[in-house]
N, C-alpha and C positions, 0 to 999 in steps of 0.2 A: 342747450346746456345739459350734460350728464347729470341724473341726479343721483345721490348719495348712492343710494343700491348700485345703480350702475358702476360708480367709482369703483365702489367694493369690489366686484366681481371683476370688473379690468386688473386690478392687483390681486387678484388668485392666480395662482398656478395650478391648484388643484381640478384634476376632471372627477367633476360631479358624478356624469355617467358608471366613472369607476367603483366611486368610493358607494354608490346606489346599488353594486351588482351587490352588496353583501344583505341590502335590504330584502330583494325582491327574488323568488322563485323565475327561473329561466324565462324569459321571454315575457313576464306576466305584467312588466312596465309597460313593453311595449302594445300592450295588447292592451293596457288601462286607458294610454294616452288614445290609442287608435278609439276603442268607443266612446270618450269624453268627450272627439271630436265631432262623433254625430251625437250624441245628449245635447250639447249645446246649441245644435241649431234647431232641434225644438221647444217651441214657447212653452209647450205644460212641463218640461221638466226644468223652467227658471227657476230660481230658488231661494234670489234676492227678495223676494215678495211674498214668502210662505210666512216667514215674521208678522204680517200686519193681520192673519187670519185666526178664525175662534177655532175650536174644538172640530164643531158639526163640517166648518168651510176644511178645514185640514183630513176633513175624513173624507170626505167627497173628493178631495184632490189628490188624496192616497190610493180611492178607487180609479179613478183617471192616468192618472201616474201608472199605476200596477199594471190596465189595461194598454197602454199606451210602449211601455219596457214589451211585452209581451208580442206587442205588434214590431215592434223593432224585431226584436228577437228573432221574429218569422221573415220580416223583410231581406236581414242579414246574417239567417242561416247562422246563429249565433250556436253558438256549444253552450251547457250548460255551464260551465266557469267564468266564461264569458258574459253569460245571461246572469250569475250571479255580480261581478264586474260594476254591471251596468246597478244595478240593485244596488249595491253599495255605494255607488258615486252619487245615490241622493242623498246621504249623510245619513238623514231619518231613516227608519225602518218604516216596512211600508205593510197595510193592511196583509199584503201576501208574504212579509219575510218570513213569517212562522211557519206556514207550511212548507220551503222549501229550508229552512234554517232544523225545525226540528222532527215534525210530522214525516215526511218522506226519508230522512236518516234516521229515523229510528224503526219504521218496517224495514228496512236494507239492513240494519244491525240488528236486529230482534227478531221480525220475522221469519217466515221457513219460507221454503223456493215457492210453494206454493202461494203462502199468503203473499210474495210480491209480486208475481205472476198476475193475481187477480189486482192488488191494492194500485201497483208503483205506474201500470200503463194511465188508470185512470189519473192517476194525482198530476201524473206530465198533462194531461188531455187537460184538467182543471175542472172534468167532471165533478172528481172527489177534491174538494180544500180542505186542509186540517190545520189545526193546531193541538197545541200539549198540554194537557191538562193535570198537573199535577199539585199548584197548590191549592191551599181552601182556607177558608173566610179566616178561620181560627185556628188552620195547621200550616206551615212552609218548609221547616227545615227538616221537622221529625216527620219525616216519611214513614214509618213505622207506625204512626198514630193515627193516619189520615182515616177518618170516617167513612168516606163514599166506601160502597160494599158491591163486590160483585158476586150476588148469591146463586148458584148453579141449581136450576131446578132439571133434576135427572128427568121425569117423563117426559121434558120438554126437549131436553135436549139445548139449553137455552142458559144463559147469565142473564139477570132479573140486577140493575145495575140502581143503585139510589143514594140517595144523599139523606140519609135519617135526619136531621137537623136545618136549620137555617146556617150554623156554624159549617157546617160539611161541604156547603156550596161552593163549588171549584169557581177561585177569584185570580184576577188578575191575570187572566189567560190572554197571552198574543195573540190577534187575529182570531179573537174568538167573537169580538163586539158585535161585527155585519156582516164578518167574512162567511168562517167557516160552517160546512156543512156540515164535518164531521172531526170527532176529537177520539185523541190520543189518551183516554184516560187512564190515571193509577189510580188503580180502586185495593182494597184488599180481597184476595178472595178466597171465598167460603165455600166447602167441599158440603155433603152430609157426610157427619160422622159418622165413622168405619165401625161395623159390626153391629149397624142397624140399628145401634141406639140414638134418641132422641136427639135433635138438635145438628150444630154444624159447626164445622172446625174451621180455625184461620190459618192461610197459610203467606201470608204477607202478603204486600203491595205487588201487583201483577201489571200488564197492559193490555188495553181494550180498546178494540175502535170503535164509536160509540156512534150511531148519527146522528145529526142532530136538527136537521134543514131541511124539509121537501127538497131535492133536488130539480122540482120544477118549477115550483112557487118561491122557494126559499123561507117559507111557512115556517115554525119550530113546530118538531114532532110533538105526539101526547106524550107527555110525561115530562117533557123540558120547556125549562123556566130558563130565558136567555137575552143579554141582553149587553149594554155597554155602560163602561165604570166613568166616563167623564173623562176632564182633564186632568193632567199629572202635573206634580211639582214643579217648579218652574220653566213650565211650559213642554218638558221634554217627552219625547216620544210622540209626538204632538200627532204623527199620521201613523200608528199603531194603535188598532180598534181592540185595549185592552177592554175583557168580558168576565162577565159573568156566569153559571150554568149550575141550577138545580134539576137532579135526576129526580123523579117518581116514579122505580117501577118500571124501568126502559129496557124493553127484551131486546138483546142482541143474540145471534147464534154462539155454536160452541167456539165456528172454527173464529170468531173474531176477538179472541184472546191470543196477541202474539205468541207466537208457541216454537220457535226455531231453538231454547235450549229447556224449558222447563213447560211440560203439558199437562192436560187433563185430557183423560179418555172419556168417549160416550159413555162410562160404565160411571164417572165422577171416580175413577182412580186419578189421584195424584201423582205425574212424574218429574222431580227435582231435576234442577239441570245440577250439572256436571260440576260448573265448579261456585259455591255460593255466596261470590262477588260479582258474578253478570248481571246482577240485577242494578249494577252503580253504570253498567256501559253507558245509557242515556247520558246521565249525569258527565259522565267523564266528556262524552262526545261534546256536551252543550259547553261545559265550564273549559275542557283543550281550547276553546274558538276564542274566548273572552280576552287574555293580554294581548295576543296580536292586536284585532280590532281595536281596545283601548288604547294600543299605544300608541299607532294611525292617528287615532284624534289627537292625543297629547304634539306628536310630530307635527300637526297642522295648527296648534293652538303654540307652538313654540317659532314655528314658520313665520307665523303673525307677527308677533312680538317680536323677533329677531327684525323681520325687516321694517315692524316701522317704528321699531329705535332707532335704526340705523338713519331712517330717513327725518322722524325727530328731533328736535332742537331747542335748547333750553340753556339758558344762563352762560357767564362767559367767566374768563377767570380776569377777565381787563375789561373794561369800560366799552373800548371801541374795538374788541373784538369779536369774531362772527359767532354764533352761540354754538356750546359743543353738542355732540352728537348725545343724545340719551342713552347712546348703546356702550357710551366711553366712561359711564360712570360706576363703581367699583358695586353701589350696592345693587347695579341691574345686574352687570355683570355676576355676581355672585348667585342671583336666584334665575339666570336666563341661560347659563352655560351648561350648570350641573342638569337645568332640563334638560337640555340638548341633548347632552350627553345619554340621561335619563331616558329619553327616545329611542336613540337607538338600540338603547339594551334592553330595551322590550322589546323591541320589533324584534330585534336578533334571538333571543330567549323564547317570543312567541311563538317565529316560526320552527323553531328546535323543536319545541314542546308540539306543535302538529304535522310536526312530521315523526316524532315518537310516536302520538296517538295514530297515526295512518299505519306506521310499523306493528303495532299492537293488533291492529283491528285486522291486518292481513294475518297474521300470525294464528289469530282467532277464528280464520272462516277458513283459511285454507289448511290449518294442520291441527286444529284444535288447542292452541297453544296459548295459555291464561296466563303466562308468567308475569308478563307484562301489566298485568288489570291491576292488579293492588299499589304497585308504584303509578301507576298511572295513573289511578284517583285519587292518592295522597299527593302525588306533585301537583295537577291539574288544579286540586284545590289550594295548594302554596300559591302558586303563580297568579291565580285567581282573586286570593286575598290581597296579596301584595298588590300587584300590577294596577286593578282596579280602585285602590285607596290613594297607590303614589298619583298615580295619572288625574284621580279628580282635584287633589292637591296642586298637583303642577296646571294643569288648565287655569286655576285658578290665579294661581299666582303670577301667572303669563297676563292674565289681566290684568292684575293690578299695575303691572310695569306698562301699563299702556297708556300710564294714569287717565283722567276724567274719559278719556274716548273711547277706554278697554266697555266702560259702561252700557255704552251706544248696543244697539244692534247690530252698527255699521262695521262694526269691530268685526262678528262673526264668529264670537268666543261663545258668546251665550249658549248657542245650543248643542255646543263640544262639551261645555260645562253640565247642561243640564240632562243629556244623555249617556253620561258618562258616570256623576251620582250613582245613578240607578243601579249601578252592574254592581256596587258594592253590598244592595241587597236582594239584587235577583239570582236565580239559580243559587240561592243560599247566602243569608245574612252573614258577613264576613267573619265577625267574634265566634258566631254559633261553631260554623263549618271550619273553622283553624281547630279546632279542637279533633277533627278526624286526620290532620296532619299528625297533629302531634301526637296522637295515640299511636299513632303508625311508625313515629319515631323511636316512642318509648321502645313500642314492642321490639325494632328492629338492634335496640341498645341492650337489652335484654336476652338478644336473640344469640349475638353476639358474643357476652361477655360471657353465657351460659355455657355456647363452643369453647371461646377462644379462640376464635378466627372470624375474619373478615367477608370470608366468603361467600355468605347466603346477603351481604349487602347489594342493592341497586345501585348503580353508577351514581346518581344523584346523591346519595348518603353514606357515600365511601369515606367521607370526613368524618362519621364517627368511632372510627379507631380510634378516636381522642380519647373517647369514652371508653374505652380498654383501661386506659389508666388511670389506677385507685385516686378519687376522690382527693385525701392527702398530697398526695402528690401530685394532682393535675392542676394544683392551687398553687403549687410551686413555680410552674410553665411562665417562663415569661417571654417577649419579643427581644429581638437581637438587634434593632431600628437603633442607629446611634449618631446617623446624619439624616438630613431633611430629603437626602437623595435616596436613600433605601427606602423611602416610601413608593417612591416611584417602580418599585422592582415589581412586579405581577407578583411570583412570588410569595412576595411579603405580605403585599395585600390579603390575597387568598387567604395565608396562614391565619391574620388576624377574624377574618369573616369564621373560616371555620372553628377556630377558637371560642367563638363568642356565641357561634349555635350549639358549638358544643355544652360550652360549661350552661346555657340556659336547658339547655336537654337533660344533663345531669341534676343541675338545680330542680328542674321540674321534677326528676324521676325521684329524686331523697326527698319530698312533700310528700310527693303520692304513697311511699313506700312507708312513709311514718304515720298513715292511714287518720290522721286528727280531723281531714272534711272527707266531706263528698267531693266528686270529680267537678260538678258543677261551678266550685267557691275556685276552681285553676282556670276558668278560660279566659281569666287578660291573661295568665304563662303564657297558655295555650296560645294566644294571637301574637306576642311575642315571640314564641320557641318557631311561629309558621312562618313569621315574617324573616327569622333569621336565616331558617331554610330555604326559604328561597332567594335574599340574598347571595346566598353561597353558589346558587344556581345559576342565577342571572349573572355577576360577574363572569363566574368561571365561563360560560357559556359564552358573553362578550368575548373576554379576552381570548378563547381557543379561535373563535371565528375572525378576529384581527388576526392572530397568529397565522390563521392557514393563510390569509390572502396577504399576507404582506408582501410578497414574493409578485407578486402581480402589482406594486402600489409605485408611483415613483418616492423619490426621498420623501419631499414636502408632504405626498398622501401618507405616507409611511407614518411620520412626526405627527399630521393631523390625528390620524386613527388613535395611535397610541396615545396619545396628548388625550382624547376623548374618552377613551380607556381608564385612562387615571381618573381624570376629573370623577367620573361614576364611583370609580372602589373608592377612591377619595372620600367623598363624599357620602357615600354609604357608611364606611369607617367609623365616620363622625358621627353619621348619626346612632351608633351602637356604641358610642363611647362610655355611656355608663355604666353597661355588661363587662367593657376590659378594663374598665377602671376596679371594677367591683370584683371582679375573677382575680385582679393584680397582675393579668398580661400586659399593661401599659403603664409607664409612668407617667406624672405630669411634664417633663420634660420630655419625652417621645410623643405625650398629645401636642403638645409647642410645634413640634420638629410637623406632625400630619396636617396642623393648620396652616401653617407656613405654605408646606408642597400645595395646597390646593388653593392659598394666594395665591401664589405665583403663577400658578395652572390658569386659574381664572382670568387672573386681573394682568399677568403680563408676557403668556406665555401664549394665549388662545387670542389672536385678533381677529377685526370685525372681517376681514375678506374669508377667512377661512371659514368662522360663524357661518357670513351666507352658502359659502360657496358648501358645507355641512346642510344646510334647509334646503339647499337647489339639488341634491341628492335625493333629496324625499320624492322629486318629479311631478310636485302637485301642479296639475292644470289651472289655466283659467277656470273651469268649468268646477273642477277643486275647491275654489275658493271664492265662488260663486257669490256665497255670502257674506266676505268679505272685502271691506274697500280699505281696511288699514292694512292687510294684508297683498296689495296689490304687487305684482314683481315688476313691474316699472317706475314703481315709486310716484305714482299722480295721486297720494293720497288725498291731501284736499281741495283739488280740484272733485276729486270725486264725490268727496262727503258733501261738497256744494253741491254738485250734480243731485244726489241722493234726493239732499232737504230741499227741492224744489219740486220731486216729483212727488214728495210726502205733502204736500198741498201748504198753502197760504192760512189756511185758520178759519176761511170764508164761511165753511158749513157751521162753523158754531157761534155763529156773528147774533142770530135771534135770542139763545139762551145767552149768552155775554149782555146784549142790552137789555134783556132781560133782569137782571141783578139791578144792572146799571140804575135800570128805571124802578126798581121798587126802592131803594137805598134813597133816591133823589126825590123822589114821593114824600119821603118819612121828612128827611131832610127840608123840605119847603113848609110841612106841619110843625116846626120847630125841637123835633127830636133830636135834641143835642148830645142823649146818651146815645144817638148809633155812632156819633163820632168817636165817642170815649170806646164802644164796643171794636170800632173797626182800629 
C-alpha cells in the first residue's frame, strides 16, 4: 500500500529537478548526491548515533571524521569543492572546518603572493592548521578595542604578540581546542613612535599568523596558554573544538603580518593600504557564507515537517472517519508554508549575495577595484541579521508542528535548531552589528539628498529615492491595493517593502538629527531599519530569479513558483505591518484585503502534492537526513522510530541503581515509617 507521501507525489505534475535548478549552482546537486553516495557507505561518517555522545566522544569523532573526509578525498581525487561538499554533509562543523572555512581564505584575500606561496602549499599539505582568532574573553564585536597587541620590536625585526589581561584571551575560536597549530590573529598593532620619541603608536587591528603547536609534538609553544571551552548550548557544535589562547610575549617575524594591502617596513614605517575598508574583507568574506548555509538547515528542518505531516494523522470531522492529515490543518498550514516559502528565499538571496562577494573579491585582486567593499559589508551584514534570526525561528517552529515527536532526537530538528542559534551571535551579535547597516543607510540617504540624485546609490539601496521626498509629504504616500488580488502583483508588494524601509530610515535619520541621545539608545531602530533592508533584498531578489526562469517552467511550475513568491512578500508584509500602519501607507481595510491574499495562499491555493513535490526540490539524500526518522522520504515513520527504541537498549544497565531505591524505601517501609508514604 502507497503511503501518504507517496500519494502526494503520484499527484504532482511538478519536476522537482526543475524547479531545484534555481536552488543549486550548475552541476553542484549533482555532485552533492554523487558524494553522499560514498559518505554513506562508511560507518564513521553515520550520524544517527552522534546524539547519544559527550563532549570529549564528539571530539574524538570529529578528529576521525576529518581524517577519514581527507582519505576519501585522496582516494577520489576529489577537488577542493568537492572536498568541501563532503564537510558539509556532516551537518556539524568539524575540528577542521575552520581552517579551510576561514584560516586559508583569509591568507588568499589578505596576504601578498609571497605570503601564500610560503603559508597556502603548507595548509593543503595540513602541515600548517589554522583557525581565526579574532574574539576575546571581554571583546567580540568592537574590533577596535580588542587588547591582544602586536608590538614591533625594530632591532629584532620581529612582533612581540600578548594578551595583557586575562580579559584579552582570544575565546571562543573554531578549531582552536586540539586542532590548530597555528592562528590567524587580530591583534592591534604598535609601531615605535615616529621621530624617536618615547613610547608607541596604534595603528588598529592588523593580522598575524601566530604559532602556536610544536608541529611535531603538538606541544603549545612558550608563551601560549591553550586549551578547550567545553560543551555549547544545547548541545550544538558538538564536533567543533571551540579554544581558548593566551599570548605572553610570542615572537613571530615581520614578514608574518599579512601584508598584501597595508605594511610595515623593516625600518617600522607604517604603509596604509589604499583603501580604509579592507580591513572589513575577512568579516565580509565569513558573514557573505552565513544565509546560504542557514537557510540549507531551515530547507531540511521544513522538509521534515512537511513530510511528516503529510504522513501524520489525527482527529476526524465524523466518528467513523479515517483521521486527517496534520498537514490539512489551517494552523500547520499557516506556520509550515510561509517556511517553505521562507527557504527558498534565502537559499536564492544567499547565493546572489555570494556570488556579489566572489564579484567584489575578483574586482579587488585583479583591477584594484573597492567599489564594491562598503556595500558588501553593509548588505552581508543585513542578510546576516535577518537570515540567521528568521531561520532559528522557523527551525523552531517546524518543530513544534511535529508536535510530541518534533521533541525526540529522532525527529533530526534538534541540532538544525541548535547550530543554527549560534550564527545570530557569532561573527557579530545581531542587534550590535545592524547598527553598521544602518549607518550605511543613513549615510547613503544623506548622500543623496545633499546631490539630488540617485546615482552614487548601490543597486541594493536604489529604494531610497523615497527618501528624496520631504518628510511632509512622504507621510502623505499611500498604497493604491483596493482588491485582495493586487496583492498578489510583485509590484505591489515590493512597493510596500520599500516603503516601510524607507520611512524607518527617515524615522531613524530625524532622532539622530535632533541630536537628544547618543547613537547607542537607536540600536532596536537600528535592528529594525537592517531587517527591513534586507527584506527589500530578499524578496526583490526571489522574485527577479522566478521571473528570469519562468520561461523554462511548465504552467503548474510556473503557478507553484509564483504562488511561493507571494506567500514570502505576503508574509513579510504582515509582519511590517506596524511600520505602514504607522507611516499611513496602509489602511485597515487594505491590511483585511493582505490577510485574506495570504489565506487563500496558504490554506487553499498551495496543496500537499505541490508542498512536497517544493521539499523534493531541495534533493536531500538519505545520507541528508541521516538523522532523521520523521523525516524519512518513504514515509515508514514508525516503523522506524520502533526500529530506533530498540536499538537505544531495554533499561537493563540501570536495573542495580532502580533496585537500589527500590530496596532502601522498602527497608524504611518494614521499620514502620509511615511518613515516606506521606513523602512519596
Amino acid at each position: 500500500m502507497s503511503s501518504d507521501l507517496q500519494v502526494a507525489r503520484s499527484k504532482s505534475t511538478i519536476n522537482a529537478s526543475r524547479i531545484g535548478d534555481l536552488l543549486f549552482e550548475p552541476g553542484s546537486r549533482e555532485t552533492r548526491i554523487r558524494i553522499a553516495g560514498i559518505l554513506e557507505k562508511e560507518p564513521i561518517l553515520e550520524k544517527s548515533q552522534r546524539v547519544f555522545l559527550g563532549h570529549t566522544e564528539l571530539l574524538h569523532l570529529s578528529l576521525r571524521v576529518s581524517k577519514r573526509l581527507l582519505e576519501l578525498c585522496d582516494i577520489y581525487s576529489w577537488t577542493i569543492p568537492e572536498y568541501r561538499i563532503a564537510c558539509a554533509l556532516q551537518d556539524d562543523r568539524l575540528v577542521i572546518s575552520l581552517h579551510d572555512a576561514a584560516f586559508v581564505p583569509v591568507i588568499l584575500a589578505q596576504g601578498s603572493d609571497e605570503q601564500q606561496a610560503k603559508w597556502v602549499p603548507k595548509c593543503r599539505r595540513f602541515e600548517v592548521t589554522g583557525c581565526y582568532a579574532q574574539t576575546e574573553l571581554a571583546h567580540g564585536n568592537n574590533v577596535q578595542r580588542l587588547e591582544t597587541v602586536a608590538r614591533y620590536d625594530l632591532a629584532a625585526q620581529e612582533f612581540v604578540i600578548s594578551s595583557p589581561r586575562v580579559e584579552s584571551a582570544k575565546w571562543w575560536i573554531g578549531g582552536l581546542g586540539v586542532l590548530a597549530n597555528h592562528a590567524m590573529v587580530i591583534a592591534i598593532l604598535q609601531l615605535p613612535s615616529p621621530s624617536g620619541s618615547i613610547g608607541y603608536k596604534s595603528y588598529g587591528p592588523h593580522l598575524f599568523i601566530v604559532p602556536l603547536r610544536s608541529q611535531t609534538t603538538h606541544e603549545p609553544l612558550p608563551g601560549v596558554t591553550v586549551g578547550t571551552l567545553g560543551p555549547k548550548s544545547y548541545g550544538g557544535f558538538g564536533m567543533v573544538d571551540n579554544g581558548y589562547v593566551h599570548l605572553n610575549d610570542v615572537r613571530i617575524p615581520l614578514e608574518n603580518m599579512l601584508n598584501r594591502y597595508s605594511q610595515v617596513t623593516p625600518a617600522g614605517d607604517y604603509i596604509p593600504a589604499k583603501h580604509d575598508k579592507l580591513s572589513y574583507g575577512s568579516m565580509v568574506a565569513l558573514r557573505s557564507g552565513i544565509p546560504a548555509e542557514e537557510a540549507w538547515r531551515l530547507a531540511r528542518a521544513i522538509t521534515i515537517a512537511i513530510r511528516y505531516c503529510v504522513y501524520r494523522r489525527q482527529f476526524s470531522d465524523k466518528k467513523d472517519d479515517i483521521e486527517r492529515q496534520v498537514i490539512t490543518y489551517a494552523s500547520v498550514q499557516y506556520r509550515l508554508y510561509p517556511i517553505l516559502a521562507q527557504a527558498y528565499a534565502f537559499i536564492i538571496s544567499g547565493r546572489e549575495l555570494s556570488s556579489m562577494y566572489l564579484k567584489m573579491n575578483e574586482a579587488i585582486v585583479q583591477r584594484g577595484d573597492f567599489g564594491m567593499l562598503a556595500e558588501m559589508h553593509s548588505l552581508s551584514t543585513a542578510l546576516k541579521c535577518k537570515v540567521s534570526s528568521d531561520c532559528a525561528r522557523g527551525i523552531e517552529e517546524a518543530r513544534k508542528c511535529l508536535g510530541g515527536h518534533g521533541f525526540s532526537h529522532m525527529s533530526g530538528i534538534g541540532p538544525l535548531f541548535a547550530n543554527t542559534v549560534a550564527s545570530q551571535t557569532y561573527e557579530g551579535d545581531n542587534y550590535v552589528i545592524a547598527q553598521q547597516t544602518a549607518r550605511a543607510l543613513l549615510k547613503h540617504a544623506a548622500v543623496i539628498r545633499a546631490e539630488g540624485t540617485t546615482k552614487s546609490l548601490p543597486p541594493s539601496s536604489l529604494y531610497l529615492r523615497h527618501t528624496l521626498i520631504p518628510p511632509p509629504q512622504f507621510t502623505t504616500l499611500r498604497s493604491t491595493v483596493v482588491a485582495k488580488a493586487n496583492w498578489l502583483d510583485p509590484s505591489t508588494q515590493l512597493a510596500a517593502l520599500e516603503h516601510r524601509a524607507s520611512f524607518l530610515i527617515l524615522d531613524l535619520g530625524l532622532k539622530v538629527a535632533r541630536g537628544e541621545k547618543e547613537w547607542q539608545t537607536y540600536s532596536w531602530d537600528c535592528s529594525r531599519v537592517t531587517a527591513a533592508h534586507a527584506d527589500v533584498f530578499i524578496v526583490s531578489t526571489f522574485q527577479n530569479a522566478v521571473g528570469r526562469n519562468l520561461p523554462s517552467f511548465s504552467h503548474d511550475e510556473k503557478s507553484a513558483m509564483t504562488l511561493l513568491c507571494s506567500i514570502h512578500a505576503l508574509s513579510t508584509i504582515i509582519s511590517g505591518l506596524a511600520e505602514l500602519f504607522e507611516s499611513g501607507f496602509i489602511n485597515p481595510m487594505q491590511s483585511r484585503l493582505l490577510r485574506q491574499a495570504l489565506d487563500e495562499a496558504v490554506t487553499e491555493v498551495m496543496d500537499v502534492p505541490t508542498a512536497v513535490a517544493m521539499t523534493d526540490a531541495f534533493s536531500f539524500t538519505r545520507y541528508d537526513m541521516g538523522g532523521s526518522i520523521l523525516g524519512r522520504d518513504d514515509g515508514k515513520v514508525y516503523q522506524g522510530m520502533w526500529e530506533a527504541a530498540q536499538q537505544t537498549g531495554d533499561g537493563s544497565e540501570f536495573r542495580e541503581e532502580c533496585l537500589a531505591i527500590i530496596e532502601h524505601y522498602k527497608g524504611q517501609a518494614e521499620e514502620g515509617g509511615s511518613n515516606v508514604r506521606a513523602k512519596l
